[in-house]
PDBQT receptor file of N, H, CA, C and O in Angstrom, charges set to zero:
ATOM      1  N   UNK A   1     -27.570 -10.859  -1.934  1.00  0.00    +0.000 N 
ATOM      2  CA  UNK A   1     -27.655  -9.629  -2.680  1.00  0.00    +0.000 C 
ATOM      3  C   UNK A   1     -26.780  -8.553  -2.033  1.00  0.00    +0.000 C 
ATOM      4  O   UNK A   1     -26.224  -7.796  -2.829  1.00  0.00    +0.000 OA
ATOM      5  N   UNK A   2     -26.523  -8.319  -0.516  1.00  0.00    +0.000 N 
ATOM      6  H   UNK A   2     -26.975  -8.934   0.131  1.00  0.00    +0.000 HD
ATOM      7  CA  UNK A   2     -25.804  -7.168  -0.034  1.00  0.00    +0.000 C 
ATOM      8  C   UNK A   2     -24.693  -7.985  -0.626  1.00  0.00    +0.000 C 
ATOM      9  O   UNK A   2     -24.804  -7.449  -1.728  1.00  0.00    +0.000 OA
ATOM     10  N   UNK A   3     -23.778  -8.783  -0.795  1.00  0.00    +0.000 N 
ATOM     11  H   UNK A   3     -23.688  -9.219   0.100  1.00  0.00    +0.000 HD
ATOM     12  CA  UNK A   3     -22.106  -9.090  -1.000  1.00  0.00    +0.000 C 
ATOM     13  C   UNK A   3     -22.125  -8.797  -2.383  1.00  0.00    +0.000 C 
ATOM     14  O   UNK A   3     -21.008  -8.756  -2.898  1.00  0.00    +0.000 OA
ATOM     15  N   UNK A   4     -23.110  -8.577  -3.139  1.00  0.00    +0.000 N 
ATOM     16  H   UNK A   4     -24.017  -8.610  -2.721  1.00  0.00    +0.000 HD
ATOM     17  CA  UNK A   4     -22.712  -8.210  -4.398  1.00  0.00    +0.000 C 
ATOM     18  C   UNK A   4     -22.744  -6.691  -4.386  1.00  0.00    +0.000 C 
ATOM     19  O   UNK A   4     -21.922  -6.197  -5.158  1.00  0.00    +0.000 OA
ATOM     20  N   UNK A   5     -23.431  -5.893  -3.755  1.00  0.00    +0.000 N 
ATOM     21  H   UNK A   5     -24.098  -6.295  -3.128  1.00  0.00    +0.000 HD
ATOM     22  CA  UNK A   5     -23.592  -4.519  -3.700  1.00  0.00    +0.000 C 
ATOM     23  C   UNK A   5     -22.041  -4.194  -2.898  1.00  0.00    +0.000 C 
ATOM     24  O   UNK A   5     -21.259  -3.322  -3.278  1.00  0.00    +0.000 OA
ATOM     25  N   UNK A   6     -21.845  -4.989  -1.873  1.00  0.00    +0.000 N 
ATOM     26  H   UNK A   6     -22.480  -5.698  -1.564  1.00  0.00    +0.000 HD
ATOM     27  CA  UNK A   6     -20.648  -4.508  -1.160  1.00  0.00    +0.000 C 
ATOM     28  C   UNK A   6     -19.534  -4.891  -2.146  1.00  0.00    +0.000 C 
ATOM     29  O   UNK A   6     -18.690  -4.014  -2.332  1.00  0.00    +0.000 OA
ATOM     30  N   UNK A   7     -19.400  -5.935  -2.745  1.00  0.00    +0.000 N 
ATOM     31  H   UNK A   7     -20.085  -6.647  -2.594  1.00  0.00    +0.000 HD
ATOM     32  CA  UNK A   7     -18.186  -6.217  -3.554  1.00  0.00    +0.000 C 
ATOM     33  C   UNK A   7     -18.428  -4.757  -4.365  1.00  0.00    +0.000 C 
ATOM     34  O   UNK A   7     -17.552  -3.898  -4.263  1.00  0.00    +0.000 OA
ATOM     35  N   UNK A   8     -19.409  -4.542  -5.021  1.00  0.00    +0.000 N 
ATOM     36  H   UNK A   8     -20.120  -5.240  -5.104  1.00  0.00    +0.000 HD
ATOM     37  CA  UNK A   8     -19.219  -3.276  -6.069  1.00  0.00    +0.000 C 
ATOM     38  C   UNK A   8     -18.869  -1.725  -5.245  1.00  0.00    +0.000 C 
ATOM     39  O   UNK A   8     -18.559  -0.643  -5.744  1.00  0.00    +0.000 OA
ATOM     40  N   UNK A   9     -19.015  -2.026  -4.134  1.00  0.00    +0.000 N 
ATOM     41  H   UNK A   9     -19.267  -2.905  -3.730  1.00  0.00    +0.000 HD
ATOM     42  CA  UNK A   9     -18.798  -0.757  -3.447  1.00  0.00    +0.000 C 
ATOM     43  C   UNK A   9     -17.338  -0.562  -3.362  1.00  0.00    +0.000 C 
ATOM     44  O   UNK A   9     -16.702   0.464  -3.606  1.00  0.00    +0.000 OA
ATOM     45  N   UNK A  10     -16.692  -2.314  -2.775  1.00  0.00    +0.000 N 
ATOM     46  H   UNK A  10     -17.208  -3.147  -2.577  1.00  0.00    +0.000 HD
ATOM     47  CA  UNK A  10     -15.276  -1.922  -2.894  1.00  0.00    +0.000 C 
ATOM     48  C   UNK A  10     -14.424  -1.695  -3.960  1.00  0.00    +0.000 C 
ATOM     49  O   UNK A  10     -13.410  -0.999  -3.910  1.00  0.00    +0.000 OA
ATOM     50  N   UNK A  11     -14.911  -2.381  -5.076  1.00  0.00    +0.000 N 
ATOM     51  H   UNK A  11     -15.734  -2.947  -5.117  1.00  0.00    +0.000 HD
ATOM     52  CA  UNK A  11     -14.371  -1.852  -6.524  1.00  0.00    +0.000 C 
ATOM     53  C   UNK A  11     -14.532  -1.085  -6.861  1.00  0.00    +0.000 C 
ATOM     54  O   UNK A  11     -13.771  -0.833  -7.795  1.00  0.00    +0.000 OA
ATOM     55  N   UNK A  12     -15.519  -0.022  -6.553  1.00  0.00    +0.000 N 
ATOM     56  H   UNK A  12     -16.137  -0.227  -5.794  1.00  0.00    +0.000 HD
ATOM     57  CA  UNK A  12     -15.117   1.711  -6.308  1.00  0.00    +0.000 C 
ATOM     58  C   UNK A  12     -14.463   2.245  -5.726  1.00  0.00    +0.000 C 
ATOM     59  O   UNK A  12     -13.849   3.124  -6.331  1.00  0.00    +0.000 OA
ATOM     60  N   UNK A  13     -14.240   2.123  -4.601  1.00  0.00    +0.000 N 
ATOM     61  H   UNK A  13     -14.738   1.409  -4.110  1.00  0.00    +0.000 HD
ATOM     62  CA  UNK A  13     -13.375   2.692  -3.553  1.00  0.00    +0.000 C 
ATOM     63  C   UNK A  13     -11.882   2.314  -3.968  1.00  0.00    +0.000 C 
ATOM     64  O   UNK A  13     -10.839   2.968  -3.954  1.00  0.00    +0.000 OA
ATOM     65  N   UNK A  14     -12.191   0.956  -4.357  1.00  0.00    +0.000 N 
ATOM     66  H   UNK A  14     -13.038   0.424  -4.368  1.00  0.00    +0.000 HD
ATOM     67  CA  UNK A  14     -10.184   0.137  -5.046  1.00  0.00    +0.000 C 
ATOM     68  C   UNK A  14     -10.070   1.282  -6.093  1.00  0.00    +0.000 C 
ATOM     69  O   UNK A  14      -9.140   2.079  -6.212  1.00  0.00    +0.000 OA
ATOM     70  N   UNK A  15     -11.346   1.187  -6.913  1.00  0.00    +0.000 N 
ATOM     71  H   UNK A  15     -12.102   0.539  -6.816  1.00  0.00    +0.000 HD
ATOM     72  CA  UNK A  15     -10.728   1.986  -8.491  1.00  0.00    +0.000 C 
ATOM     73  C   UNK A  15     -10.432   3.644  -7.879  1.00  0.00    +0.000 C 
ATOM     74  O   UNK A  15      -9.444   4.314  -8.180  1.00  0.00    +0.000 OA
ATOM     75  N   UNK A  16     -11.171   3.937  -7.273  1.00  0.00    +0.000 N 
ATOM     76  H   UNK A  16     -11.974   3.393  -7.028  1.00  0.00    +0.000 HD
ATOM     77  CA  UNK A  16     -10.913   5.838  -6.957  1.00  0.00    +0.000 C 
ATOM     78  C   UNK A  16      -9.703   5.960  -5.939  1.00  0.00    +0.000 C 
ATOM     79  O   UNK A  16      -9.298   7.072  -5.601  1.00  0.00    +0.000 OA
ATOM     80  N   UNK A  17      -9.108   4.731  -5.434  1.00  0.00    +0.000 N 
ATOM     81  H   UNK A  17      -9.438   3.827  -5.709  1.00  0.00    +0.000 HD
ATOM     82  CA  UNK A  17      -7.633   4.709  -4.866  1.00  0.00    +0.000 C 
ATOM     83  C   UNK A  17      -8.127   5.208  -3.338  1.00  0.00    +0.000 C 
ATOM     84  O   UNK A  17      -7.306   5.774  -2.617  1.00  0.00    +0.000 OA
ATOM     85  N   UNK A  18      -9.639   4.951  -2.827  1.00  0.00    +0.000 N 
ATOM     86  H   UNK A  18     -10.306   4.491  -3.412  1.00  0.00    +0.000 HD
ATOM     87  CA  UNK A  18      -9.775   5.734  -1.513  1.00  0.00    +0.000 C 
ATOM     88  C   UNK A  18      -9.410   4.281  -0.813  1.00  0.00    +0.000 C 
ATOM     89  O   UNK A  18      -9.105   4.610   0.333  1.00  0.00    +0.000 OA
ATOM     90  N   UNK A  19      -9.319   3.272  -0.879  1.00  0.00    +0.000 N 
ATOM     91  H   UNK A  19      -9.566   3.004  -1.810  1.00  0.00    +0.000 HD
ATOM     92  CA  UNK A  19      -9.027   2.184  -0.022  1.00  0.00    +0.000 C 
ATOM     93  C   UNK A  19      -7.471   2.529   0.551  1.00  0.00    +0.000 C 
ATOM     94  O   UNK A  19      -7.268   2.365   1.754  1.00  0.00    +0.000 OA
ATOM     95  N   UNK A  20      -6.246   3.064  -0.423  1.00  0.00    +0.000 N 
ATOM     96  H   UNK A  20      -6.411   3.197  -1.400  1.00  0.00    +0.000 HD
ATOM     97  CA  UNK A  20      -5.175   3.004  -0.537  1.00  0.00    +0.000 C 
ATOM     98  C   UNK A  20      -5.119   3.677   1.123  1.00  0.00    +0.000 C 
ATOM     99  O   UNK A  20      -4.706   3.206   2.182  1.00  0.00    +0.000 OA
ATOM    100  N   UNK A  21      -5.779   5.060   0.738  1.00  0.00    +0.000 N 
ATOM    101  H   UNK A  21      -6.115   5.442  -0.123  1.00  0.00    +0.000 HD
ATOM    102  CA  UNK A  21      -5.510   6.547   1.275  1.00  0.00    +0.000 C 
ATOM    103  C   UNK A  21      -6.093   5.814   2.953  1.00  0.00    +0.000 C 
ATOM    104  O   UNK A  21      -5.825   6.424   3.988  1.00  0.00    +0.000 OA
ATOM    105  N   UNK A  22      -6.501   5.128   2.972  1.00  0.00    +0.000 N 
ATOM    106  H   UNK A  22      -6.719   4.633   2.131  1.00  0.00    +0.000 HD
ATOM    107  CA  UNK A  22      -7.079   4.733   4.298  1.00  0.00    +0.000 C 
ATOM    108  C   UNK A  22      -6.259   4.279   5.280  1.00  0.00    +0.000 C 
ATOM    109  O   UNK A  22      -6.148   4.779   6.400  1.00  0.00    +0.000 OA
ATOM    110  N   UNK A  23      -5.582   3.161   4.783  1.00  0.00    +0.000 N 
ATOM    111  H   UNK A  23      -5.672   2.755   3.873  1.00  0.00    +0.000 HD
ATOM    112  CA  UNK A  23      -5.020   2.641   6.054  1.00  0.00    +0.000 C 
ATOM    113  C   UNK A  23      -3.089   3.013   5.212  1.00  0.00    +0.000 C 
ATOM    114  O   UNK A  23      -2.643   2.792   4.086  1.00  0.00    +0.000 OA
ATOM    115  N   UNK A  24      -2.551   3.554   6.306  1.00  0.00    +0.000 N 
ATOM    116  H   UNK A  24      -2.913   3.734   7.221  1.00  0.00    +0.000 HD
ATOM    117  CA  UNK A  24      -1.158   3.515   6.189  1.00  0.00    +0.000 C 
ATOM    118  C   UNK A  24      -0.436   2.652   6.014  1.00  0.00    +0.000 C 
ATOM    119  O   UNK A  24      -0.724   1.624   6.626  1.00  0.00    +0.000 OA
ATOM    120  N   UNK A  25       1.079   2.608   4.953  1.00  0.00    +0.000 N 
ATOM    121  H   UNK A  25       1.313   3.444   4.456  1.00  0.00    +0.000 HD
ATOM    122  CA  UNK A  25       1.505   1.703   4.908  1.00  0.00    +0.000 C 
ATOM    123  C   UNK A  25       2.574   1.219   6.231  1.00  0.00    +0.000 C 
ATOM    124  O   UNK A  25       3.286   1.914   6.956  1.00  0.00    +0.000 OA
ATOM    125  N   UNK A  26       2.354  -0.247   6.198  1.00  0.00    +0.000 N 
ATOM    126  H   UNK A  26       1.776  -0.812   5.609  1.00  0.00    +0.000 HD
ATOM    127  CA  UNK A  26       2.817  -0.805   7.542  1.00  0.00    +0.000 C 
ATOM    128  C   UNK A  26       1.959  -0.515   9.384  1.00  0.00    +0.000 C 
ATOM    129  O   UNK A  26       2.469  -0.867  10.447  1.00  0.00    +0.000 OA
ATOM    130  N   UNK A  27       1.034  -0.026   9.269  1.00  0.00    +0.000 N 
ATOM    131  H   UNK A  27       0.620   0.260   8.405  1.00  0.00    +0.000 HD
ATOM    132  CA  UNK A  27      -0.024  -0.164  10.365  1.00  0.00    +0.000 C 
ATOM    133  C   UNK A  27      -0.275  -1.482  10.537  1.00  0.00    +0.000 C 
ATOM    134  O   UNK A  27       0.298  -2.002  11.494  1.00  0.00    +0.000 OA
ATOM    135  N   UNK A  28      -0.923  -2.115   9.920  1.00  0.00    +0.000 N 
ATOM    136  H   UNK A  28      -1.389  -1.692   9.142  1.00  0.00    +0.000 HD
ATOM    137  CA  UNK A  28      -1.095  -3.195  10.537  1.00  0.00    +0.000 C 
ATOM    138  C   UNK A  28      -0.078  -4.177  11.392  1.00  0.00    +0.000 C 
ATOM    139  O   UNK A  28      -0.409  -4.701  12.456  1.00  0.00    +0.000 OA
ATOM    140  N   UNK A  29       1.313  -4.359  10.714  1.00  0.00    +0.000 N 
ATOM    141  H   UNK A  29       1.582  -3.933   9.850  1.00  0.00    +0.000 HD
ATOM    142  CA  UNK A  29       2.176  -5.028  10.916  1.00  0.00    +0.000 C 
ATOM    143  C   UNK A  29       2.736  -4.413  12.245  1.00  0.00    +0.000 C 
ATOM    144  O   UNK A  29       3.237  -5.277  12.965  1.00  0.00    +0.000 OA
ATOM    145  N   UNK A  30       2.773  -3.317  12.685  1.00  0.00    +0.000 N 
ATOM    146  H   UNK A  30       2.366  -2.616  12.100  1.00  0.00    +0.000 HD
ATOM    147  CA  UNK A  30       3.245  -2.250  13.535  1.00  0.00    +0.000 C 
ATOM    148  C   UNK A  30       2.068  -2.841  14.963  1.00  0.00    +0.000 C 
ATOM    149  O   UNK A  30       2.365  -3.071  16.135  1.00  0.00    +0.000 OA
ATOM    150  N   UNK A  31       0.800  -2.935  14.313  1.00  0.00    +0.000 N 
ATOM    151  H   UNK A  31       0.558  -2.747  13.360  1.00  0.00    +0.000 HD
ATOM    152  CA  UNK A  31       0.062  -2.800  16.002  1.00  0.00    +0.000 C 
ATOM    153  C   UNK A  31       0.040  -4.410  15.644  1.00  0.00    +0.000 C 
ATOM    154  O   UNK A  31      -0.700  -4.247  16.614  1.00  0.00    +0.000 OA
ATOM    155  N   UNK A  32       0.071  -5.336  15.382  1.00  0.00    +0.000 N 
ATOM    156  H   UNK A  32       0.672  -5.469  14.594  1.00  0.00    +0.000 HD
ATOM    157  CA  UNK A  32       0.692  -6.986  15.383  1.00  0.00    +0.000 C 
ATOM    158  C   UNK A  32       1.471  -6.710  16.048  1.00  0.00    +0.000 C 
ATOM    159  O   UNK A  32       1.269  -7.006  17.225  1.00  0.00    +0.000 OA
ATOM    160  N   UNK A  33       2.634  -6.086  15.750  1.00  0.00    +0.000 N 
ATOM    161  H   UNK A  33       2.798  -5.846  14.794  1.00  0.00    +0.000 HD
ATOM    162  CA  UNK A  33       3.863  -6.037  16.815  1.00  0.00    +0.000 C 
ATOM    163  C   UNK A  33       3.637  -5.618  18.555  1.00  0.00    +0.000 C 
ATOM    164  O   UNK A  33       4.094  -6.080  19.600  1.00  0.00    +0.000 OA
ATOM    165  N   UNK A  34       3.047  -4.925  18.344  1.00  0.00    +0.000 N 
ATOM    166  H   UNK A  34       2.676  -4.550  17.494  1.00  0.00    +0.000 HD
ATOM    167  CA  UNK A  34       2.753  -4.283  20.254  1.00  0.00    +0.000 C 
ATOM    168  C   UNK A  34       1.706  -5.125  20.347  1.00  0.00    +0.000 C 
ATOM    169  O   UNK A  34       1.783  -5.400  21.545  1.00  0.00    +0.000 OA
ATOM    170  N   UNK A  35       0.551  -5.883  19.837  1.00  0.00    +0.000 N 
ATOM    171  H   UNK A  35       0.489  -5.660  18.865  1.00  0.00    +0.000 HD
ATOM    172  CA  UNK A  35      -0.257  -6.497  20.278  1.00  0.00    +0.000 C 
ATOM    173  C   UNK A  35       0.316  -7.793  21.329  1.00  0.00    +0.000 C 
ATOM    174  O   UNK A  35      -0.112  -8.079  22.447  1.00  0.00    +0.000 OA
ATOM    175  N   UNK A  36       1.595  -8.548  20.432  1.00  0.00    +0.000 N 
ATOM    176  H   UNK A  36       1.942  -8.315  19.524  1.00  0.00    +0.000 HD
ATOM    177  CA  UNK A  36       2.664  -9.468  20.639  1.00  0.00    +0.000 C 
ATOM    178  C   UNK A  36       3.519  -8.973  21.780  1.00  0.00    +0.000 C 
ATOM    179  O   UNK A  36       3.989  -9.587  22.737  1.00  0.00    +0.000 OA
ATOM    180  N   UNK A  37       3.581  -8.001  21.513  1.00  0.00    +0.000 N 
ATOM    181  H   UNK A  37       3.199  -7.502  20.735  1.00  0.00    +0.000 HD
ATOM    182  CA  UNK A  37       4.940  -7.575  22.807  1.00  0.00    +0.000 C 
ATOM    183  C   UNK A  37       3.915  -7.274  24.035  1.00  0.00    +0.000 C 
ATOM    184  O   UNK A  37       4.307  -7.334  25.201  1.00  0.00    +0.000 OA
ATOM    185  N   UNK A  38       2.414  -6.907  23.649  1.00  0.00    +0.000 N 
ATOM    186  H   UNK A  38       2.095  -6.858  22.703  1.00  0.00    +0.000 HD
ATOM    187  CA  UNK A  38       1.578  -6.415  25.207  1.00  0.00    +0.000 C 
ATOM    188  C   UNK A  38       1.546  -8.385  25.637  1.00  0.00    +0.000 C 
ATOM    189  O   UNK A  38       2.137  -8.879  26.597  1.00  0.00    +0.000 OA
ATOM    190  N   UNK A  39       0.828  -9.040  24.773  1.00  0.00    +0.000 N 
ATOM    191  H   UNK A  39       0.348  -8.639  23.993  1.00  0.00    +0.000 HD
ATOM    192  CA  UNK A  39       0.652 -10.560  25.238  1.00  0.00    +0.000 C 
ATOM    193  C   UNK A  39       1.947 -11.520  26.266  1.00  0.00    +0.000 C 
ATOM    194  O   UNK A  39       1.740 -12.350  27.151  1.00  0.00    +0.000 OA
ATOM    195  N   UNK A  40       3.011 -11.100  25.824  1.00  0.00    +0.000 N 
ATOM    196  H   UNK A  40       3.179 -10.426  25.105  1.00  0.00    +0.000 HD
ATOM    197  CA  UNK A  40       3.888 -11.514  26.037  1.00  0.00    +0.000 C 
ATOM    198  C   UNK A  40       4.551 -11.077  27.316  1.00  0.00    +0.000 C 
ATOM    199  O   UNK A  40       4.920 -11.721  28.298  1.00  0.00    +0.000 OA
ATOM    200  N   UNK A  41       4.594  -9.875  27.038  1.00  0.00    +0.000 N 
ATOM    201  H   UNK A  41       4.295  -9.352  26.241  1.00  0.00    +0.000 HD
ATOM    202  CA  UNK A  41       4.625  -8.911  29.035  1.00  0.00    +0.000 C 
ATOM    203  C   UNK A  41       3.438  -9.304  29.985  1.00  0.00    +0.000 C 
ATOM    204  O   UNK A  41       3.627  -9.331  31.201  1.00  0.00    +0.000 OA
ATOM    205  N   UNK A  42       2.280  -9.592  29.469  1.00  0.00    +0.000 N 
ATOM    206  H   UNK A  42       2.126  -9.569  28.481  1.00  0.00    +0.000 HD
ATOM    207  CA  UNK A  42       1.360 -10.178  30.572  1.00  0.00    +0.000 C 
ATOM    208  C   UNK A  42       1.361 -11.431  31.030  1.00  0.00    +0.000 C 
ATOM    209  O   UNK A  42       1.130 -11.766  32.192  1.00  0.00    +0.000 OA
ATOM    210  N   UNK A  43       1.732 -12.431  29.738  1.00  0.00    +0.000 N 
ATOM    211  H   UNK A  43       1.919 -12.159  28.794  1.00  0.00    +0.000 HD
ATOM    212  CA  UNK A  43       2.073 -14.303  30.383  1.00  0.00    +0.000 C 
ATOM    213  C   UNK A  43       3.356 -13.812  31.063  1.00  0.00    +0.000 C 
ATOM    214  O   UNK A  43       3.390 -14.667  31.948  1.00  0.00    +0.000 OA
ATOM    215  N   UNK A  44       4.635 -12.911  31.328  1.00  0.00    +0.000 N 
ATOM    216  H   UNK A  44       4.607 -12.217  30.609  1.00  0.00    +0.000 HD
ATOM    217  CA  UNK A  44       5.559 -12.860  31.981  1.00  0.00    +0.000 C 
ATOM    218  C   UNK A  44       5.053 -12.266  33.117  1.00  0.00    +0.000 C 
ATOM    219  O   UNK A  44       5.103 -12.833  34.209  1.00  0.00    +0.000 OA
ATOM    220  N   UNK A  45       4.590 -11.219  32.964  1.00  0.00    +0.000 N 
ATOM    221  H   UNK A  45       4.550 -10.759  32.078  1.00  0.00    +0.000 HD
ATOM    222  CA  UNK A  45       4.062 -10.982  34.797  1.00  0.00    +0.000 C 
ATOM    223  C   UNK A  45       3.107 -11.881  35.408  1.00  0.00    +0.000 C 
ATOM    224  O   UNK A  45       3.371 -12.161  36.577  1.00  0.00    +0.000 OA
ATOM    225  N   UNK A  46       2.067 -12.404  34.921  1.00  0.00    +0.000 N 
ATOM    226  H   UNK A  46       1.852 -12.177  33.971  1.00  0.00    +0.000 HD
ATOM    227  CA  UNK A  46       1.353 -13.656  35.260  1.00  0.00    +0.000 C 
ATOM    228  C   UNK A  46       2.559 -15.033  36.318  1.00  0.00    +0.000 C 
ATOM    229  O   UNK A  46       2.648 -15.354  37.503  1.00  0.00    +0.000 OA
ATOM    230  N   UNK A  47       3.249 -15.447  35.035  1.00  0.00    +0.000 N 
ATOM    231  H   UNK A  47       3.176 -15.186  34.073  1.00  0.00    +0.000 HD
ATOM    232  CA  UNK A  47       4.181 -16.414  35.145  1.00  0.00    +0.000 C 
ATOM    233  C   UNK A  47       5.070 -15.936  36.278  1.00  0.00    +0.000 C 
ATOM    234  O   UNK A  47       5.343 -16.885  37.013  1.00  0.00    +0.000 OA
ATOM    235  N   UNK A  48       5.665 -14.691  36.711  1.00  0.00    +0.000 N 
ATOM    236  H   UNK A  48       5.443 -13.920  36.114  1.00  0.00    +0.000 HD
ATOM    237  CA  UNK A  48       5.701 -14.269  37.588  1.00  0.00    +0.000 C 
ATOM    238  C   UNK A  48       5.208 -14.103  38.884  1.00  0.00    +0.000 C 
ATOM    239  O   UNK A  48       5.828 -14.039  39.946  1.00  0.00    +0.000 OA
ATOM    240  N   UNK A  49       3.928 -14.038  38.643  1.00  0.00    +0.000 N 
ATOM    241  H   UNK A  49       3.424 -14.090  37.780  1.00  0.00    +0.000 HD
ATOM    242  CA  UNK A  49       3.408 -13.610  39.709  1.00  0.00    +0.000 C 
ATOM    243  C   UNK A  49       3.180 -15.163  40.760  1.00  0.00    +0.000 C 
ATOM    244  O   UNK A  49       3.461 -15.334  41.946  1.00  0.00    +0.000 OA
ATOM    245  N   UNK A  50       2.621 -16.031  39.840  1.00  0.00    +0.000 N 
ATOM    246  H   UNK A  50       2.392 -15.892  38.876  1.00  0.00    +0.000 HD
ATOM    247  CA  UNK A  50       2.320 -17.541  39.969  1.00  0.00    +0.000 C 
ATOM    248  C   UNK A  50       3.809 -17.829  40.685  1.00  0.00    +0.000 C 
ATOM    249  O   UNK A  50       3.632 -18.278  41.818  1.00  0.00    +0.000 OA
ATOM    250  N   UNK A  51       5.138 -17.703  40.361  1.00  0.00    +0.000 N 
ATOM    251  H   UNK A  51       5.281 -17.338  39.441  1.00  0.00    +0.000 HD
ATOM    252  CA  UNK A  51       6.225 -18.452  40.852  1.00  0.00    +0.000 C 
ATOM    253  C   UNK A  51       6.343 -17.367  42.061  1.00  0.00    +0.000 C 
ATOM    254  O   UNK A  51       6.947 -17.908  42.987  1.00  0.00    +0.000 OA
ATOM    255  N   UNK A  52       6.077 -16.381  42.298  1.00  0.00    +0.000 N 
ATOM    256  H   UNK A  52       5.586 -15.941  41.546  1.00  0.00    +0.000 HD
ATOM    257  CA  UNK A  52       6.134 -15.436  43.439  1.00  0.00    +0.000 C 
ATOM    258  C   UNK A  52       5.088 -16.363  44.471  1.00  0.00    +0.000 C 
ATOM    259  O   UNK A  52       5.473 -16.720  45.584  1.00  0.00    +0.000 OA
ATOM    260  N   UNK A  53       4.263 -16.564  44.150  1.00  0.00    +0.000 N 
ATOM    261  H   UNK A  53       3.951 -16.275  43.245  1.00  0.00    +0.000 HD
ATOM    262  CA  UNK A  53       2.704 -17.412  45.239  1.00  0.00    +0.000 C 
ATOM    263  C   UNK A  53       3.258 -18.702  45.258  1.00  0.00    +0.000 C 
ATOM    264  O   UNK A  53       3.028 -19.251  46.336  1.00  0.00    +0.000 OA
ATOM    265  N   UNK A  54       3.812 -19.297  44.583  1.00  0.00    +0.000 N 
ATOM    266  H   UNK A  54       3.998 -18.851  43.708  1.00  0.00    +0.000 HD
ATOM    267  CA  UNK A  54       4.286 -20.629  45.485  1.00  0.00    +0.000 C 
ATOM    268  C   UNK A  54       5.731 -20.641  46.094  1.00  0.00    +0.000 C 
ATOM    269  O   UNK A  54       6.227 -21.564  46.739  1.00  0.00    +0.000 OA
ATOM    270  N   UNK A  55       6.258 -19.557  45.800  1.00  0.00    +0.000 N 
ATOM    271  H   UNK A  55       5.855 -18.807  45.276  1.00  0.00    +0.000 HD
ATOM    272  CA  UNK A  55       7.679 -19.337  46.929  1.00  0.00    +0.000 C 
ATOM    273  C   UNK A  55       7.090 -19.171  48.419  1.00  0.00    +0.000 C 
ATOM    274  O   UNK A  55       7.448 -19.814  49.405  1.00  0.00    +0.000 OA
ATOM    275  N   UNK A  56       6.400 -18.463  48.379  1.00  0.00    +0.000 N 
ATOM    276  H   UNK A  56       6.109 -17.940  47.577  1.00  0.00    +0.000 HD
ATOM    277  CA  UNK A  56       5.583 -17.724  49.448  1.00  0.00    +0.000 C 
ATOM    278  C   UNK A  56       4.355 -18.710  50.048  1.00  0.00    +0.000 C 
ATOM    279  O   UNK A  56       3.779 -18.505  51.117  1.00  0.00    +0.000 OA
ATOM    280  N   UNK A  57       4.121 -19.668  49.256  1.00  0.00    +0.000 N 
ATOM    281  H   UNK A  57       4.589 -19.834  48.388  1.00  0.00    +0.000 HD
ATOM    282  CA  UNK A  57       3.586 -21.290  49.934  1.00  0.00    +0.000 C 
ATOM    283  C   UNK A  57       4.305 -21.740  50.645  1.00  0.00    +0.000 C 
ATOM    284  O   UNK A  57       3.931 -21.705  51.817  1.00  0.00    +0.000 OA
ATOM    285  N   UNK A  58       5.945 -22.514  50.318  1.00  0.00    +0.000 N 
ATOM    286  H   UNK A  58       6.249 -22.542  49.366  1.00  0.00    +0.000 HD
ATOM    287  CA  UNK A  58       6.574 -23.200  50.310  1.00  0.00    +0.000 C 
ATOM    288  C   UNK A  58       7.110 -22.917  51.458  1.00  0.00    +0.000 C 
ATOM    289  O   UNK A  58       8.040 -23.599  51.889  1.00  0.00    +0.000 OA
TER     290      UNK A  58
């Protein structure tokens, strides 16, 4: 019973255009992007750090 109340909630919000007004266009795709670029700088300093500790074994 709530997914039918919530579906009708969002077909208000779709029809009165407040869904639109909410999220900006291209936000999402934008923090995907830095989410990717933060992941990617941390397996490199990681991966880094790891080949730094076995120089320093060796």
């Amino acid at each position: 019973m709530d997914n039918t109340k919530n579906k009708n909630e969002y077909d208000d919000m779709l029809q009165e255009g407040i869904l639109a007004m909410e999220t900006p266009v291209g936000w999402s795709s934008i923090c995907l992007d830095q989410t990717i670029d933060y992941y990617i700088e941390c397996n490199s300093i990681t991966l880094n750090h790891n080949d730094d500790s076995k120089n320093l074994s060796n």
